[in-house]
MARGUDREN-255237 format. One line per 10 residues: number of its first residue (from 1); their letters; for each residue x, y, z of N, C-alpha, C, CB. Coordinates in steps of 0.02 Angstrom, whole numbers, plus 50000, padded with zeros to 5 digits. Glycine has a CB too. Example, Ala and Ser with C-alpha at 12.3 -4.5 7.8 and 13.67 -1.06 7.14 Angstrom:
2
1 = AS = 50660/49716/50390/50615/49775/50390/50660/49835/50390/50565/49776/50452  50642/49888/50354/50684/49947/50357/50645/50002/50394/50704/49970/50286
//
This chain:
85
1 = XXXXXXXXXX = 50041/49941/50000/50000/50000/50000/50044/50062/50000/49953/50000/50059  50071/50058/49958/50138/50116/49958/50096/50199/49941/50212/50091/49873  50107/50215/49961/50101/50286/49948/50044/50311/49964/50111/50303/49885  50019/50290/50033/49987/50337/50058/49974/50281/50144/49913/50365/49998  49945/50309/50191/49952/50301/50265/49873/50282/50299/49984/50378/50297  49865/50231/50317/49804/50245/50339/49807/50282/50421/49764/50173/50335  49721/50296/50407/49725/50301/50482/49726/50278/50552/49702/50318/50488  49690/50206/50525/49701/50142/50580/49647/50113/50531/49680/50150/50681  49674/50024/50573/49617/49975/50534/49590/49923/50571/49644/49938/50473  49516/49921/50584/49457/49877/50639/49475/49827/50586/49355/49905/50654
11 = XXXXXXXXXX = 49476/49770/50597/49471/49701/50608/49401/49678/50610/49506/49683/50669  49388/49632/50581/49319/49605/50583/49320/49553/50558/49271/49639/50555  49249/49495/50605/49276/49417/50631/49219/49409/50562/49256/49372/50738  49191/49440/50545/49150/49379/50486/49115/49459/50439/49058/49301/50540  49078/49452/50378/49075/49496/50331/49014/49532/50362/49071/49466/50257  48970/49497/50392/48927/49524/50429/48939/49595/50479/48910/49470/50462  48983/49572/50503/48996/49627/50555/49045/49670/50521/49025/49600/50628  49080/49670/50464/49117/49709/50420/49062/49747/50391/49161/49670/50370  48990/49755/50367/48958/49780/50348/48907/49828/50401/48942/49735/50310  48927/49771/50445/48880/49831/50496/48929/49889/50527/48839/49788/50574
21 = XXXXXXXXXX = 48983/49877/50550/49032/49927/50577/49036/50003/50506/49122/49873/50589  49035/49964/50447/49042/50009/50401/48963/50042/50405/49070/49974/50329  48925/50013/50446/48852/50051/50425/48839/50111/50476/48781/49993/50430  48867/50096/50515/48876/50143/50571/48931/50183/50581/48872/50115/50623  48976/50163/50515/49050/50216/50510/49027/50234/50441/49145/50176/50514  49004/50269/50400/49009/50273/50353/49070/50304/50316/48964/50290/50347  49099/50346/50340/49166/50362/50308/49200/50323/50323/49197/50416/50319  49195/50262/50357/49265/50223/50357/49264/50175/50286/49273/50168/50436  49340/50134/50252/49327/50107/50214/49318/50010/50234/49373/50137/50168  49269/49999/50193/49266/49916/50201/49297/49861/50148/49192/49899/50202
31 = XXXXXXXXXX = 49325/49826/50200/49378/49787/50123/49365/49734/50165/49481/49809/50094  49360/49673/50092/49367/49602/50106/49408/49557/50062/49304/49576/50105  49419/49483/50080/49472/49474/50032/49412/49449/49972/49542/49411/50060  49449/49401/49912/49399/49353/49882/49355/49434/49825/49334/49299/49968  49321/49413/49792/49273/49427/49736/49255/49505/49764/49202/49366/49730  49234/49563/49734/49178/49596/49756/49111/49594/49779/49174/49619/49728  49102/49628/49840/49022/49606/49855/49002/49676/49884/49006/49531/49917  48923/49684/49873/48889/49738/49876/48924/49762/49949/48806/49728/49871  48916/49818/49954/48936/49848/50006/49003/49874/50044/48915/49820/50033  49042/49832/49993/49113/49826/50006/49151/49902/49960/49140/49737/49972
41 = XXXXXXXXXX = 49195/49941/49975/49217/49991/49954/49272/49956/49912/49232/50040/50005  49320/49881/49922/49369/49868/49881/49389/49809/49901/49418/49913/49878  49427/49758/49865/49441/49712/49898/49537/49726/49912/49410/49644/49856  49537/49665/49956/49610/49652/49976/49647/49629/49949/49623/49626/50015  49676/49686/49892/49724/49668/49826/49758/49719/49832/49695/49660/49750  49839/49695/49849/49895/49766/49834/49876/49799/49761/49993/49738/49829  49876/49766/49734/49878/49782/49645/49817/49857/49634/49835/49687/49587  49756/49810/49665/49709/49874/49655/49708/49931/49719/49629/49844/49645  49741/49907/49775/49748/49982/49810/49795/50019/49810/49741/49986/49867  49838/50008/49769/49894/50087/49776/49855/50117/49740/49982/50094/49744
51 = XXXXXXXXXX = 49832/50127/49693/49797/50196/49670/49707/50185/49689/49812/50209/49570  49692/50164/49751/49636/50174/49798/49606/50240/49800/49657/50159/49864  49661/50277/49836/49660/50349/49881/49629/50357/49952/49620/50401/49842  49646/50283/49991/49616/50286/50066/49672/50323/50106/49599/50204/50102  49710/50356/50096/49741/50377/50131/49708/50414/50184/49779/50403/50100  49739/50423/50260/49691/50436/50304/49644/50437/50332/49686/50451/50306  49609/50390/50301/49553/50333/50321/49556/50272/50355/49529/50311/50272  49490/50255/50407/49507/50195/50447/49482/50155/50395/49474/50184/50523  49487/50107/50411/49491/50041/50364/49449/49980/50411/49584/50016/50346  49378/49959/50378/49376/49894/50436/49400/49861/50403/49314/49859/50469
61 = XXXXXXXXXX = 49420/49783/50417/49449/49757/50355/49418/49666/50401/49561/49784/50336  49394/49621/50340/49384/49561/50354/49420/49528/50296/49312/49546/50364  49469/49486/50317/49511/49419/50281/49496/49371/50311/49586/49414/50280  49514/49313/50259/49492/49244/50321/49566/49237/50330/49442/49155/50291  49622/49230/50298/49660/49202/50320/49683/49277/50382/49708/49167/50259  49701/49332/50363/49744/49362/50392/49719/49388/50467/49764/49410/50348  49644/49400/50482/49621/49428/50525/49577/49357/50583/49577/49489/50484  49584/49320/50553/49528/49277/50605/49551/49264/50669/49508/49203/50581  49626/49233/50685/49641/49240/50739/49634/49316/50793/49698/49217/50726  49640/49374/50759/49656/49428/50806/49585/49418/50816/49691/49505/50786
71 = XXXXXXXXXX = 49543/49435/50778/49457/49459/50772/49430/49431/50825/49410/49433/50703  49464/49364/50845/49431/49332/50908/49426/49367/50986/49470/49269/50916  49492/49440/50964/49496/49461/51030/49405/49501/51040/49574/49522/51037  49386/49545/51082/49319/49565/51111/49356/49636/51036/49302/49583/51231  49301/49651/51013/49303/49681/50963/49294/49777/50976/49247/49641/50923  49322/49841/50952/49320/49910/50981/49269/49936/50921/49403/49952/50991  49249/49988/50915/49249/50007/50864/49280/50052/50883/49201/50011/50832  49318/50090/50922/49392/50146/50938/49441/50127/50885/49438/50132/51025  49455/50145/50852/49514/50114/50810/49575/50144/50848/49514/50138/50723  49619/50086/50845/49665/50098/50877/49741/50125/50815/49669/50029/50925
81 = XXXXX = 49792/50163/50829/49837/50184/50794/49888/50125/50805/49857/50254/50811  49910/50098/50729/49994/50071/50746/50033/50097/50779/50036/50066/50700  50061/50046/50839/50122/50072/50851/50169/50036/50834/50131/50088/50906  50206/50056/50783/50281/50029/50755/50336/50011/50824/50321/50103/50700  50335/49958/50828/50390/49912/50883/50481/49938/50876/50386/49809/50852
//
């Protein structure tokens, strides 16, 4: 995602609740992995998001592979900021 920063990114345990967090965030963006589906702002493809333009935007984001373990934690809708280790 080169060239541009988000603002933080919610995690979400199934597409369901990726659609509802986005329904009650509406400026945030919603990404999933796999095909396009209604509601979804983009999917989870480097290729098609460098020229996105989410920069500074929270991001909920549902993957199966990459997010299922964390998603299990009790879920915020606070988005929290990276902190680089």
């Amino acid at each position: 995602m080169a060239g541009w920063t988000l603002a933080s990114i919610v995690l979400a345990e199934s597409l369901d609740e990726a659609l509802a967090l986005k329904g009650r965030h509406p400026e945030w963006v919603a990404l999933k992995d796999g095909p396009p589906a209604p509601g979804f702002d983009a999917v989870n493809s480097p290729a098609l998001l460098r020229s996105a333009g989410f920069g500074g935007r929270t991001v909920v984001q549902k993957t199966t592979a990459g997010t299922v373990g964390r998603a299990t934690w009790p879920c915020t809708e606070t988005p929290r900021k990276h902190r680089p280790r």
